[in-house]
N, C-alpha and C positions, 0 to 999 in steps of 0.2 A: 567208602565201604563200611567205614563206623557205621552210619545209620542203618543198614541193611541186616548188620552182624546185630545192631541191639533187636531189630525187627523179630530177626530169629529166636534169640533168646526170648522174648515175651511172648512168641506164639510157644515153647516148648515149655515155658509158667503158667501159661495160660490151660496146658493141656494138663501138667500136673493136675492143677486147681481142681480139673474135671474129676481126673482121677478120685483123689481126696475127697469129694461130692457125693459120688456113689452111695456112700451109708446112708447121708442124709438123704437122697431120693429114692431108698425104701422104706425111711421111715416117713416120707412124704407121703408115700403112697398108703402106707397102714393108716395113715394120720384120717386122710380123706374118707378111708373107709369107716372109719372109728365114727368122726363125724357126721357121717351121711345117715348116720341112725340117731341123732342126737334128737332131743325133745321139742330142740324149737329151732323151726324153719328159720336158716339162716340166707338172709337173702343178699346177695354182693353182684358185682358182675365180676365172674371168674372168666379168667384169661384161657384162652386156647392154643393148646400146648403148638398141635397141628400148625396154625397158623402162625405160631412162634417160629415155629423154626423155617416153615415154608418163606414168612418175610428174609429171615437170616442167611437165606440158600440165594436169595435174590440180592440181596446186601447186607453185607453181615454188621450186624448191630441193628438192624431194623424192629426186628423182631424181640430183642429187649427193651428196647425203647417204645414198645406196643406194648408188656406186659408192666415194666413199669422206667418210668423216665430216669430214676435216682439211681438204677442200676449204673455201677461202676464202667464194665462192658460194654453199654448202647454206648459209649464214646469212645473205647478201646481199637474197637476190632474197625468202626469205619477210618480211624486214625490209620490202623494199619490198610485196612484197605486202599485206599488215599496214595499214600506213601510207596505202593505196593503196585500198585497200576501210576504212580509217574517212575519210578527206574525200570519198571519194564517199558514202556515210553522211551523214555531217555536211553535206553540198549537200543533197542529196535531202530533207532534212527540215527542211533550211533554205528550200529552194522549198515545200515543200508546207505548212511554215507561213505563208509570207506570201501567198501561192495563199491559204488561207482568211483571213487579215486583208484581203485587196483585194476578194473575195467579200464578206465582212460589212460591208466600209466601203459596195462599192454597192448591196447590200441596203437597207442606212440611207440614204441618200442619192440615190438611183435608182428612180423608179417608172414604169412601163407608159403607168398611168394621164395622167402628164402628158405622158409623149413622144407616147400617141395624139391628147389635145386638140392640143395644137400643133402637130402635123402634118394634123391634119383641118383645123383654120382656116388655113393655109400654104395648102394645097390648094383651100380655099375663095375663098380670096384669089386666085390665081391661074389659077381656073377663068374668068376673062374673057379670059386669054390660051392660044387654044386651044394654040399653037406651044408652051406651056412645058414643061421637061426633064421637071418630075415626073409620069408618066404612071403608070397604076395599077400596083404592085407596084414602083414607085421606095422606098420603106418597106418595109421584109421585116426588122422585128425578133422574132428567137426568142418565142416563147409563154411559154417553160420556161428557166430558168435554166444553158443549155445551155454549153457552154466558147466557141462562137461568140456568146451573147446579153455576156457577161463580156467578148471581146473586140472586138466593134462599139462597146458603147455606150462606150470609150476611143478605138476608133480612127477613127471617122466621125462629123465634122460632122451629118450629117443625123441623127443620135440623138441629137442633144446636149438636145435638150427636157427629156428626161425628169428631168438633172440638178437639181437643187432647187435651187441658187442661181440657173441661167440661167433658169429658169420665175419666180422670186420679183423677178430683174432686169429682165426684158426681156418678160417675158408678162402676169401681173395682180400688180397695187400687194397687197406682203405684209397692210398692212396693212387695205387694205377691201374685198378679192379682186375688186378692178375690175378686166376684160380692157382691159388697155393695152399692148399687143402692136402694136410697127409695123415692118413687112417691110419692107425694103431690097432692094431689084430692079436689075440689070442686063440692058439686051437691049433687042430691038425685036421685036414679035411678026411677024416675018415667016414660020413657016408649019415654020421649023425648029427641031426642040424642043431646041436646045441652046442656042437666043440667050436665052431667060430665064429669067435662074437667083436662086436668091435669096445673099445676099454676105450680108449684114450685119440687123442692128436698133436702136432705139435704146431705150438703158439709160432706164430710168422714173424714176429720181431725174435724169437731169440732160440727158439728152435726149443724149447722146453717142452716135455713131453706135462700136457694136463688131464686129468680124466674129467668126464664132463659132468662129474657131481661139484668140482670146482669150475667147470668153464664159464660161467657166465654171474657177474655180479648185478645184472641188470634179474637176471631172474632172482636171485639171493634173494634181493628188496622185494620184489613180487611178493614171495613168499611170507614174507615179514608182515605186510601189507595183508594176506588174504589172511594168516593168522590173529591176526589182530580183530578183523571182522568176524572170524568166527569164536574167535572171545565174548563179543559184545553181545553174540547170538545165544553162546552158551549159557551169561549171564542173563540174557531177556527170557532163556527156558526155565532158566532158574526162580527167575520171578515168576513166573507162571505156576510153578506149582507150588511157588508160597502162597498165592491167590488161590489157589485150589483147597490150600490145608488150610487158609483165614478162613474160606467160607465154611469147610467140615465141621469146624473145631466149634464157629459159630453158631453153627446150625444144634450141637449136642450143648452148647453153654443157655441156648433159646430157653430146650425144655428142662433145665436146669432151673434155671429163673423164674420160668413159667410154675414148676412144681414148688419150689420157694415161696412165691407170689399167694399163690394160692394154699399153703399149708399154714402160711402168718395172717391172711386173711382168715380162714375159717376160724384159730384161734383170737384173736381179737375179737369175733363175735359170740362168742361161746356164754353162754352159763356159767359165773363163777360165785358156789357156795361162801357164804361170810357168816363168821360167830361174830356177833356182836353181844351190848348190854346195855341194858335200858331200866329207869327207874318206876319202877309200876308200884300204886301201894305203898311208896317210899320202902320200897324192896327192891335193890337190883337183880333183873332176872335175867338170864343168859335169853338172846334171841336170836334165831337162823334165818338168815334172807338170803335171798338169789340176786345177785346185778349181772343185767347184759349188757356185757361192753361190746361197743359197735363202732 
C-alpha cells in the first residue's frame, strides 16, 4: 500500500504545482500578445496547446512530451499511469479470484434442497398462528446461482438452512437423519403478522438455545470470504478514479507546458538592444546595436 499512498501524494503536488502556475500563465498569455506586434517576424514551430492536452487526455504525458521532451512531467504522470493501471489489474483479479473461491466454498457447502425442507416445516409449524410474519413469498431464494442467490444466502438469517452445519446442528441428528428440529418463537398471535417471528433453536447435541445470527460457522467464513472480495473491488474502484484524476491533472499540466514552451521560445528570439563602444578617430564613441537571439 506504500506505493499507492506515495502515488497519491504526488498526484495532490502535482496539482498544487498547477495551482502555483496560474500567474505565470497569464503572464504567458500577455507575453504572446506583447510579441505578436513585435518588429521582426519571429518564426519557430510553436506547439499546440489543443493538441497538448488532447494527446494528455489519451495518455498522460504525451502531450508534454510533444511540446517538449526535457519537461520533467512527460515522465511523471506515464510513470503514474503505469503504476496506476497494474494495481488496478492486480485488484480486479484479485476480487474475481476470491469471487470464485466464495462461489465454490457455497457450492460445497450450500444446498437448495435443505434450505426448502426447513423452511416448509418453519411454515408448517407456524401455520397454527395465523397472524405470523411469514406469509407466502416471505422465502424468495434465487433458482439459479444468480450474484443475488451468492449474496442472500450470507446475508439473511432466513436462508441460513440450507447451510450444512446449521441443518446437521439444529434440524436432524447427522448421525440417524432424525428431524430434531425445534423453533423458538416470539409474539402473541394477535392478528398482526409481525408479533410472531421465529428468533432462535435449539442445537441437538445439547439443547442450547442459538439464534441464528450465530448458527452457522460455515456461513461466518462465507462471509469473511465475500468481504475480502469486495475489498479488492473497492480498491480497483479506487484505482480508477486515480486514473481519472492522472489523466485531468495531465491534461491542465499539457497547456501548462505548452504556454511555458511557447513564452521561452518567443523570448529567445526576440530583439535585444546593446550599448556598446567602439574606437572611431582614436575617440571612443558610445554605439547602439540590435542582436537576434534565436
Amino acid at each position: 500500500m506504500k506505493i499507492y499512498r506515495f502515488i497519491i501524494i504526488l498526484l495532490i503536488l502535482i496539482s498544487f504545482n498547477l495551482v502555483s502556475n496560474l500567474n505565470a500563465q497569464i503572464l504567458d498569455e500577455l507575453d504572446e500578445t506583447i510579441y505578436q506586434t513585435d518588429i521582426v517576424e519571429v518564426k519557430y514551430e510553436k506547439k499546440s496547446a489543443a493538441k497538448a492536452m488532447l494527446l494528455s487526455a489519451i495518455f498522460p504525458g504525451a502531450g508534454q512530451f510533444y511540446v517538449n521532451k526535457k519537461s520533467i512531467t512527460a515522465y511523471i504522470f506515464p510513470v503514474i499511469e503505469i503504476g496506476l493501471w497494474v494495481a488496478f489489474l492486480n485488484y480486479d483479479n484479485k476480487g474475481d479470484d476470491v469471487t470464485k473461491k466464495y462461489k465454490d466454498y457455497a457450492n460445497l457447502h450450500y444446498t437448495r434442497s435443505r434450505q426448502h425442507e426447513a423452511e416448509a416445516h418453519l411454515l408448517e409449524f407456524l401455520s397454527t398462528y395465523p397472524g405470523n410474519t411469514y406469509a407466502t413469498g416471505h422465502f424468495r431464494l434465487d433458482d439459479h446461482n444468480t450474484q443475488h442467490f451468492y449474496e442472500d444466502i450470507g446475508k439473511y438469517n432466513k436462508y441460513i438452512f440450507g447451510w450444512e452445519d446449521w441443518y446437521n446442528n439444529f434440524f436432524r441428528d447427522p448421525t440417524t437423519n432424525e428431524l430434531r428440529v425445534q423453533w423458538i418463537i416470539s409474539g402473541e398471535d394477535t392478528g398482526d403478522p409481525t408479533n410472531i417471528k421465529w428468533i432462535a433453536n435449539k442445537r441437538i447435541s445439547d439443547g442450547q438455545v442459538i439464534s441464528p445470527a450465530n448458527g452457522s460457522q460455515l456461513r461466518d467464513q462465507y462471509n469473511v470470504m465475500r468481504k475480502n472480495a469486495e475489498n479488492h473491488y473497492t480498491n480497483r474502484r479506487t484505482m480508477n478514479y486515480l486514473i481519472l484524476m492522472n489523466h485531468a491533472i495531465a491534461i491542465f499540466d499539457a497547456n501548462r507546458v505548452t504556454k511555458k514552451y511557447n513564452r521561452n521560445y518567443i523570448k529567445t528570439t526576440s530583439i535585444q538592444p546593446r550599448l556598446n563602444t567602439a574606437l572611431i578617430n582614436n575617440k571612443i564613441t558610445p554605439l547602439l546595436s540590435f542582436n537576434l537571439d534565436f
